[in-house]
N, C-alpha and C positions, 0 to 999 in steps of 0.2 A: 504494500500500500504506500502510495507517494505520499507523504510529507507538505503541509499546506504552510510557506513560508508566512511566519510573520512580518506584517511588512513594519521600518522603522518606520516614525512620521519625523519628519524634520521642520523646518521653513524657511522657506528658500524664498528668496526674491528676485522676481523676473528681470532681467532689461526690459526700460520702461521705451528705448531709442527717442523715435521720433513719433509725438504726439499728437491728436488732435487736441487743441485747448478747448474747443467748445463744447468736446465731450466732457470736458470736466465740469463746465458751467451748466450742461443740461443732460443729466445721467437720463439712462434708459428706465425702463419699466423695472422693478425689482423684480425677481425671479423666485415664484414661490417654492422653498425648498424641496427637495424630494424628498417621500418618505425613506427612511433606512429599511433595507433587507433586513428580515427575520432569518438572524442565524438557528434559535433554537424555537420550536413549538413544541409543547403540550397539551394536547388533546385532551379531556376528559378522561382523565387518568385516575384509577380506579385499583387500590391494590389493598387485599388483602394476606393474611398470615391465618392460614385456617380461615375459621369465622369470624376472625377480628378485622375490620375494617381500616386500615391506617390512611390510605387515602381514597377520598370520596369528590371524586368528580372536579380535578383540579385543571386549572388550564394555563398556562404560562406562555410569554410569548417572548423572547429576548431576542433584542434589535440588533444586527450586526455591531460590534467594537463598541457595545455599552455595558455598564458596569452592573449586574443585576444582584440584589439579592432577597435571600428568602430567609426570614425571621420569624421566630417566634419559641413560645417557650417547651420545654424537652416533652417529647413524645407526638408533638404536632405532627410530625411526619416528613418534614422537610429534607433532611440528612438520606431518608428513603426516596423519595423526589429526585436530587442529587444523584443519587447510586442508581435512578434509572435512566437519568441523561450518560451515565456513563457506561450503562451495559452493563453492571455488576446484581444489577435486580430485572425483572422480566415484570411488565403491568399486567393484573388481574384483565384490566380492561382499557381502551385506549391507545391513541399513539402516539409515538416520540420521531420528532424531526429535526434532523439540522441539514442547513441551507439547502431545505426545501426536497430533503431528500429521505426516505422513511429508514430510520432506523432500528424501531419497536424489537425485532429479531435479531440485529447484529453482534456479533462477539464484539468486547469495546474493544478491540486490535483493529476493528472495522470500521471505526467510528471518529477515530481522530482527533480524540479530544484528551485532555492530561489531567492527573487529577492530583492535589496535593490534601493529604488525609491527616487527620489528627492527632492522630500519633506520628506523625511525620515518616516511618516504614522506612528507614534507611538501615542499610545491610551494616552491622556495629564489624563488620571485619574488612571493608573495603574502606579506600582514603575516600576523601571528600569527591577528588576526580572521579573513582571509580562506581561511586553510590551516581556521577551524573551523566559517567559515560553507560552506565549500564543498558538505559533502554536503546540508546542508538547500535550499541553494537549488538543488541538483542535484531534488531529492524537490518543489520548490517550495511549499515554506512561506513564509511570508508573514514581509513583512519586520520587522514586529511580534516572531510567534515568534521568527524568528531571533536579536533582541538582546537578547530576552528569557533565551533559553534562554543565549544566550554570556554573556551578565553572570549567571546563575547559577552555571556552572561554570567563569567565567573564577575566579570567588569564592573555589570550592570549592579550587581548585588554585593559587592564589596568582598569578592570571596576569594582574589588572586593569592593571596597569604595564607590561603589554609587549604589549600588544595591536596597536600597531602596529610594532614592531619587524619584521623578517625573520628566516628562521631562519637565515641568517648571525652573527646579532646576538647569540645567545643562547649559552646554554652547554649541553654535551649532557646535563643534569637537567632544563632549563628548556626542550629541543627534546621530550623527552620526556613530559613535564607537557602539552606543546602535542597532541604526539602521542595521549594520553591524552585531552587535553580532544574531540579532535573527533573520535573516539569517543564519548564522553559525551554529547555536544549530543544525539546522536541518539536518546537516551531506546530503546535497542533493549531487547529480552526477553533479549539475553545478551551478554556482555563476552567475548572472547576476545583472549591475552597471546600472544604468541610470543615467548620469550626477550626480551623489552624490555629487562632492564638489562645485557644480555650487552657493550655498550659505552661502556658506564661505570668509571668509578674505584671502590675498592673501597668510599672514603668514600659517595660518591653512589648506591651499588647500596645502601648498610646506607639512607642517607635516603628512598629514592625506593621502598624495599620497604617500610618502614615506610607512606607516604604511600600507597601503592596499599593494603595492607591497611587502613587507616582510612578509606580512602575508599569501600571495599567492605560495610565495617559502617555506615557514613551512608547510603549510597543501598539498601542489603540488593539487591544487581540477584544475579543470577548469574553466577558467574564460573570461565572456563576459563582454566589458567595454562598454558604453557609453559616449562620450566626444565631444562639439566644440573646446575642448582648446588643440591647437598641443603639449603644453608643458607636458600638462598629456600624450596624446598618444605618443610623443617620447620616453619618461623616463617609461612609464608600460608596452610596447607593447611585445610579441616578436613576433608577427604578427600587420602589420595594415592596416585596409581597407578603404580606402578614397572614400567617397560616395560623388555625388552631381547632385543635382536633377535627383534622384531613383534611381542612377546606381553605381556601383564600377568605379572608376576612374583608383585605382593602388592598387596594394596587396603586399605586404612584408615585408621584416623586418623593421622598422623604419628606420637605416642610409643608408639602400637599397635605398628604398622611397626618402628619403632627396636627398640623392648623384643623384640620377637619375631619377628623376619625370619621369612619361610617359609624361602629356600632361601639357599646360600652366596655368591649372584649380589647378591640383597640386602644382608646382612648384611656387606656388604665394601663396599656403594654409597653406602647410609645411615651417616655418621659418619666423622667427623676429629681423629687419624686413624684409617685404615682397623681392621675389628678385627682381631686375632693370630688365625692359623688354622695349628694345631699337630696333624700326623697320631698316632694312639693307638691301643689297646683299651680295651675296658672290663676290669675285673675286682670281685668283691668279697673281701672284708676285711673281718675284725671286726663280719659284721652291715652295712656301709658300700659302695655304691657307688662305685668309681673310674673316672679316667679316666688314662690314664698311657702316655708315650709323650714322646720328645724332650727329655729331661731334663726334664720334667714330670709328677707325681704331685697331682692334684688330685681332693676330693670332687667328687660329682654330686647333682644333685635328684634322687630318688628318686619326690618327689613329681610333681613334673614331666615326668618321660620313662618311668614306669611302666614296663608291658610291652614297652618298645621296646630296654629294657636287659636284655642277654646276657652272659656270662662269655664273652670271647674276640673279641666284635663290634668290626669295626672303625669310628672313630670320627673325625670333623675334631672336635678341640676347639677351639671359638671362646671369644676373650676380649675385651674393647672394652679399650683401651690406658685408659682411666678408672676400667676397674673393678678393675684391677691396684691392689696399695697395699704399702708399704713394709713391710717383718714382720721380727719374729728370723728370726735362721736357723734352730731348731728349728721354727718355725712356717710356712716357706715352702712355697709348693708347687714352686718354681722360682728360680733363679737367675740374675739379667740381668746378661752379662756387657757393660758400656756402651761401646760405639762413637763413641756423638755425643751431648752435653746440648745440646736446643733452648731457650733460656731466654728467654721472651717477660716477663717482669714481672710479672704476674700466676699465671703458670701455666709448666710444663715438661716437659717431655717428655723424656725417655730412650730413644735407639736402640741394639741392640744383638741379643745372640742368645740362645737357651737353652743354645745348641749349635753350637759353628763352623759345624755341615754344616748347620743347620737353617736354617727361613728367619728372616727378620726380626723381630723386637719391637720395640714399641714400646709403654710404659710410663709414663703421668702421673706426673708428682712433684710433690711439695708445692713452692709456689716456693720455699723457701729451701733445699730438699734441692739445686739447679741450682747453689746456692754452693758448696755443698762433695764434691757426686758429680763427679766426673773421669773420662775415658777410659781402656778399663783396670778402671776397680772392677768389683767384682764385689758384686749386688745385693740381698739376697733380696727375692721379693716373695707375695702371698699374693693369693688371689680369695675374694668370697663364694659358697658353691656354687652359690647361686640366680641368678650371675651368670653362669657356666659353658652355653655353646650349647651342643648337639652336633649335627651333620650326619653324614648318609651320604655316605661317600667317592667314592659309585660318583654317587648321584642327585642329590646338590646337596642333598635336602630333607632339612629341621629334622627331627630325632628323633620330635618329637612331633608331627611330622605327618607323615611317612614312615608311619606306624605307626597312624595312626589311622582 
């Protein structure tokens, strides 16, 4: 099977010679972009283990050289998702394509895609070269490409100095980086992650996430991530698919997703910490949509939840612990009475309640507010309305899509 070159991207600048000036004073018609080729599709994929169900009807669609990933928390299914893009698991039901060509049946030797796994799988008795030249001189490449190709992405990955080490030798960013590279040698049409920094320190997980997304803007390849850690999939995404038990939850770009969860599965998965979910009615007042309930009286968008607002509808009002801020007490919608001040240096956080019997809060504070708030105080705090979720109590879904 031939080998699909990754291409670099550079940028290069043309000779401009000789010009016409007046095309620069009266440019042409803008050209509407073309859509991007679909490298990978998912079909209504369907996989069970016996009669256990793990995924139920999933569909995924990843754009040629975009960065994709799929999150959510352990047992959703995702990591099996993964393992069937790569040919390591077979779909109950369903089919698997890349660029446009079905693969549902193929051995992954067939498939051409690389996969870097979680425990990183590197041979503890070959050097670093040998754990990278393995798979090409498995494919029998010639021993030219071979160091050609290692000395480019030994480059890329900062691995020229440890080439003959073991991966005893190393340290688990630098087994990883190894893990990654031979992967890479293979120049495949797609990259696939399995939780890779899931065994790292929390320092090495912020370097090594970094270092995977810049590497993915250098080579422009396609890439499939695996993650339960929202922080990874916020900061690598430019798609993300929120899975939880077998299904898609919400598809889009990461601060799509954040800003506007579909359902209350979501919006409680994305962000740290979690957002305040405080049971209410609606009512109006004054011309003014409310939402009010658990010693909380807060405005609503109007604009935003239209026809989906009723006098007497029952309502989850979600709040992100960020978008909470410190107000008079004539100006509050609520009162945090404080529990716990978490006070990192930079930033703070307030736990505590609306309401003895109610659930939890948790409220941003300005750092300096973490000096002089104590357990005990009592808080006011104010939202802007345009920050205000609402869910259906009964279905999980967003207001404004319940309703639409």
């Amino acid at each position: 099977m031939a080998n699909v070159s990754v291409e670099m991207r550079g940028s290069t600048r043309p000779s401009l010679g000789k010009m016409d000036t007046q095309s620069l004073v009266t440019p042409g018609p803008i050209a509407t972009p073309r859509p991007r080729a679909v490298r990978c599709s998912m079909r209504n994929i369907w996989k069970s283990y016996g009669a256990t169900p793990v995924l139920k009807g999933v569909d995924v669609r990843v754009p040629e050289g975009t960065f994709g990933v799929l999150v959510g928390p352990s047992g959703c299914g995702k990591s099996t998702l993964l393992r069937l893009v790569a040919g390591l698991e077979e779909p109950t039901e369903g089919t698997v394509e890349l660029a446009g060509r079905d693969v549902t049946d193929l051995p992954p030797r067939d498939r051409d895609v690389a996969m870097v796994f979680q425990n990183y799988a590197l041979y503890p008795h070959l050097t670093v070269r040998e754990n990278m030249a393995f798979g090409l001189k498995l494919r029998r490449s010639s021993e030219k490409e071979i160091e050609a190709r290692i000395a480019e992405v030994s480059g890329m990955l900062g691995l020229e100095l440890l080439l003959d080490r073991l991966p005893k030798q190393l340290s688990g960013g630098q087994r990883q980086r190894v893990a990654m590279g031979r992967a890479l040698v293979r120049s495949a049409q797609m990259y696939l992650f399995d939780e890779p920094l899931s065994n790292l320190d929390a320092a090495l997980r912020a370097e090594v996430r970094i270092e995977i997304r810049k590497l993915h803007d250098r080579i422009g390849a396609t890439t499939l991530y695996v993650t339960h850690d929202q922080v990874e999939a916020m900061t690598l995404a430019d798609t993300l698919w929120v899975l939880n038990k077998g299904k898609v939850e919400q598809t889009g770009a990461p601060l799509d997703v954040y800003e506007r969860p579909r359902t209350t599965f979501v919006a409680g998965f994305l962000g740290s910490p979690n957002m305040n979910m405080v049971e209410g009615v609606l009512a109006r007042r004054g011309g003014q949509w409310i939402a009010e309930g658990g010693s909380v009286t807060t405005p609503v968008s109007a604009d935003r939840f239209g026809n989906a607002l009723a006098e007497g509808r029952a309502v989850l009002m979600g709040v992100r612990p960020q978008d909470l801020e410190l107000a008079r007490p004539d100006a509050a919608i609520a009162t945090l009475k404080v529990e716990f001040v978490e006070a990192l240096g930079f930033e703070a956080f307030g736990y505590g309640w609306f309401r003895v019997s109610g659930p939890r809060i948790v409220a941003k504070l300005p750092a300096e507010a973490a000096r002089r708030v104590r357990t005990g105080d009592a808080v006011p705090v104010t939202v802007d309305p345009d920050r205000v979720h609402l869910f259906d109590p009964k279905s999980g879904l967003a207001l404004d899509v319940a309703d639409s």
